[in-house]
N, C-alpha and C positions, 0 to 999 in steps of 0.2 A: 521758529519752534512752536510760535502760539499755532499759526496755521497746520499745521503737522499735527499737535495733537488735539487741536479742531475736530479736523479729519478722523483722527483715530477714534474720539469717541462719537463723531457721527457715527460711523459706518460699524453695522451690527458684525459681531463676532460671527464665522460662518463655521460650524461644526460638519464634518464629516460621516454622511451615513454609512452604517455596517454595512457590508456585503450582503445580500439578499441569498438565502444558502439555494443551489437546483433544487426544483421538486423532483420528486423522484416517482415518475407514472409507471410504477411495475417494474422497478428496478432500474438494472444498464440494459446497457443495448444488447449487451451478449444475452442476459437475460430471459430479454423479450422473444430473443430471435429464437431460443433455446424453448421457451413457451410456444411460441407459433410454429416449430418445429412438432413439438409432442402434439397441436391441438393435429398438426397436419396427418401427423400417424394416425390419431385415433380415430379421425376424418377417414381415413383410407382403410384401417383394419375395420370398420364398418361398413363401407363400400364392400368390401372383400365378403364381409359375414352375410349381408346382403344378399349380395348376386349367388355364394352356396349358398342360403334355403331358396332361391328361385328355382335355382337348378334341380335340387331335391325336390321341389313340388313340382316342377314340370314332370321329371323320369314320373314320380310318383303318381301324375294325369295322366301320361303315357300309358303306364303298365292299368288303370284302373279301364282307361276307354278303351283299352286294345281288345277283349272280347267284343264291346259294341261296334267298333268299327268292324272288324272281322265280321261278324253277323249281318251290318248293312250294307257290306263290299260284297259279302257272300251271295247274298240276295239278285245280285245283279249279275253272278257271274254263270259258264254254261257248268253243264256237268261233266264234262271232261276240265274245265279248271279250278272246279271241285276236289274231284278225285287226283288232282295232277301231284307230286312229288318231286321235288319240294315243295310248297304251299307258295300260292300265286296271291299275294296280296292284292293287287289294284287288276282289276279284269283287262284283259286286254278287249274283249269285245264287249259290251255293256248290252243287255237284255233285258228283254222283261217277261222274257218266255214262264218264269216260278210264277209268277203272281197268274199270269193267264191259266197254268196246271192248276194253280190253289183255287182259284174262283167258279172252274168247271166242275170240278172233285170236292170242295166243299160250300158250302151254303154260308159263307161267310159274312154279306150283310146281315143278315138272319142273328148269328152271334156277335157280333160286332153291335148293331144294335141293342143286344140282351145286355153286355156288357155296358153301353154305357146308359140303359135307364135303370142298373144296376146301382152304380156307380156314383152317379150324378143323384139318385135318391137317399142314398148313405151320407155322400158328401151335406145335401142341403140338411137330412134331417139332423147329423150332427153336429154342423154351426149354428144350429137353433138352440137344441136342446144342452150341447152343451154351454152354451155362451148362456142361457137362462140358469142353470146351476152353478158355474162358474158368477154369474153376476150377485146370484142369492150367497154363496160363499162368503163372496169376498166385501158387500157392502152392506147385507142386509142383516141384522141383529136378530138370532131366534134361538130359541130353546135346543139344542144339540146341536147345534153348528161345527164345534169342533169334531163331534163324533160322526157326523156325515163325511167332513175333511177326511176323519181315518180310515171310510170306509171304503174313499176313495183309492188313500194311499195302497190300502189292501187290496181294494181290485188289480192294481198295478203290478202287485208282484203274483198276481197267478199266473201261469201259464194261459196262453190260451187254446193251446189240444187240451187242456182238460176238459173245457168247457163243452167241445165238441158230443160229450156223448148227451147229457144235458137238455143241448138245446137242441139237439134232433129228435128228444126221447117230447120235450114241449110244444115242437113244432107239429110232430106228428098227431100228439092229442088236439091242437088247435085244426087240425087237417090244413095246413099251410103247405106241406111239401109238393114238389111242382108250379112254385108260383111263384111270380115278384115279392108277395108279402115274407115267403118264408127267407129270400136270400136279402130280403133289405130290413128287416125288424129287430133280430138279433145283432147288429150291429148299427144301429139308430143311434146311439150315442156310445162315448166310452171313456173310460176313466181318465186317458191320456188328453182327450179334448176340456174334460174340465177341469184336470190340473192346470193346462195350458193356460185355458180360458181365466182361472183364478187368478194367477199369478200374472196373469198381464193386468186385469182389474183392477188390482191391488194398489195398483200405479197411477190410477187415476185418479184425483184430489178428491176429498171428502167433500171440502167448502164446495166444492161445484154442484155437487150430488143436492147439499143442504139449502145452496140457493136457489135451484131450483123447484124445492120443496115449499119453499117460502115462499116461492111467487102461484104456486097454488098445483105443481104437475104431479100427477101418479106417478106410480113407479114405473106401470106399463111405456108411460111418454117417455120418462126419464130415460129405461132401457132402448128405446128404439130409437127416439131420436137424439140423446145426449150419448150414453155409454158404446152404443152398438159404431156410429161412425170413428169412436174416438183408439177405438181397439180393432182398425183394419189390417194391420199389419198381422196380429195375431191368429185373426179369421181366414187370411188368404194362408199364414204356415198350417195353421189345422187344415185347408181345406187341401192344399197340397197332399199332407201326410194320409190325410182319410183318401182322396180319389186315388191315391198311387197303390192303397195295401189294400181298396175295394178291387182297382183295375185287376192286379196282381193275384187277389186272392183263388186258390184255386182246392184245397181238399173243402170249403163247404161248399158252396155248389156244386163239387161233384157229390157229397153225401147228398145235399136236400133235392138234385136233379134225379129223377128215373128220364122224363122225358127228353128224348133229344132235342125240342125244338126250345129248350128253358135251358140250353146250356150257355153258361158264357164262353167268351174268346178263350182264354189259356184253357178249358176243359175239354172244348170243340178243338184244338188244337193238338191238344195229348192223345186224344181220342183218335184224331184222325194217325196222329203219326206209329200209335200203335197197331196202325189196322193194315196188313200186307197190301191188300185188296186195294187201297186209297194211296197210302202214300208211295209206297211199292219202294222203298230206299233213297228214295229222291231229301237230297237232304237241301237241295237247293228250294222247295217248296217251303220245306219248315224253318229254313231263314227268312222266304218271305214273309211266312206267316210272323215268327218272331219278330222281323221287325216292324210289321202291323201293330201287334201288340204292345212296342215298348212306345212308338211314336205319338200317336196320342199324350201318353203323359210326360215326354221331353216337352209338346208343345204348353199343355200347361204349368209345367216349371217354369219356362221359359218367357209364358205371360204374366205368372205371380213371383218370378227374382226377385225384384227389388222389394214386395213386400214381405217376399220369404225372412230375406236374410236381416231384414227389421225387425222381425217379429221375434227370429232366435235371438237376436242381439238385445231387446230390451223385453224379453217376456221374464225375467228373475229380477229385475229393477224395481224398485219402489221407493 
């Protein structure tokens, strides 16, 4: 007995632990499965929403580039499948007989030329000029600033056939009419280039601006070599939208033109296709010419994309 309860009180008392209750990771299993069901639907009714807006912007490319493909299929095709019924999309015999009538019949480097030192002197004067008023806007501190901004905002909302009679009535007294000066000066810069310009500026840090003041630069330095690389995205969308509405442009040059050898492309174009004598109904010439005219600025879209669509995407950002 002694050895027994020896033993008993050597040997410690062993209590029994609680049950440890499941955790519960998201409920049961039905639960989960019922979770990973709905995440799998809404997985898939996005899928679905998806793939419709593809589809809708594709028809939507479709029906936008169908005149232009039309126009550069046309170009190539003869005049029997031109005129053919029903309309012959893809030519069956591929030509270049239009461009060869159009180059005999009209003097086409001659405007092609006019058009782009037209073009190209619009474009460079107004990423100077507006990027310089755009940069005084947006960082430089001066007596009416605001009220320049509205004068801005109000050029934007005129028309611009109003201004037509205007600047032909100024250009005349300058005796500009007939010359590069009179079809690149009135559009030198414009209100939409230094909103643009503004509102990209805006976005660029002060502190940068003020350090480099501190370390001793003008503002000349500052603008060309600090502000001007840092806002290229915005300079290549203005320069797009100015070369495509200079290319494009077509009642001033015919106002400020008498002479024909001062005419640009689209004028030299209109002109020819109203003339019996030149184009004679050939509508396969004025597709080539058309598509003369639009190519050029497909190619520069097509050089400045990527800093187009950076430029629309963060030119309201600040």
């Amino acid at each position: 007995m002694s050895a027994t309860s020896g033993n008993a009180a050597v040997e410690p008392l062993k209590s029994e632990a609680p049950p440890t209750p499941p955790k519960n990771n998201g409920g049961t299993t039905n639960d989960r499965k019922k979770n990973n069901g709905g995440k799998k639907n809404n997985g898939g009714q996005r899928n679905v929403s998806r793939r419709l807006v593809y589809v809708l912007l594709s028809l939507g490319l479709l029906v936008m580039s169908a005149p232009f493909l039309w126009m550069g299929l046309s170009a190539f095709k003869t005049q029997s499948e031109l005129s053919a019924s029903p309309p012959v999309w893809i030519p069956t015999e591929w030509t270049l007989e239009n461009f060869r009538q159009l180059l005999d019949k009209l003097d086409l480097p001659l405007y092609f030329m006019n058009s782009v030192i037209v073009a190209v002197l619009v474009t460079v004067s107004n990423l100077v000029f507006c990027s310089m008023l755009g940069y005084a806007l947006a960082k430089l501190n001066f007596v009416g600033r605001n009220k320049v901004f509205g004068l801005v905002l109000g050029a934007l909302m005129v028309p611009g056939n109003l201004m037509l009679l205007p600047l032909f009535v100024l250009m005349s007294k300058l005796q500009l009419i007939d010359s590069y000066a009179g079809l690149v000066l009135p559009f030198a810069a414009g209100a939409f280039g230094v909103f643009l310009m503004r509102q990209f500026m805006q976005s660029i840090p002060d502190e940068l601006l003020e350090a480099a003041r501190m370390d001793g630069a003008s503002e000349w330095y500052i603008f060309w070599r600090i502000v001007m690389p840092l806002v290229k995205p915005a300079l290549a969308t203005l320069s797009i939208f100015t070369f495509l509405g200079s290319w494009n442009n077509f009642v001033w040059p015919l106002i400020a033109t008498n002479d024909p050898d001062k005419y640009t492309l689209p004028v030299a174009l209109a002109t020819f296709a109203t003339d019996p004598n030149k184009a004679g109904g050939s509508n396969g010439m004025l597709m080539a010419g058309a598509f003369l005219i639009v190519l050029p600025v497909l190619v520069v879209f097509i050089a400045l994309q990527r800093h187009f669509t950076q430029g629309i995407a963060t030119a309201g950002m600040k």
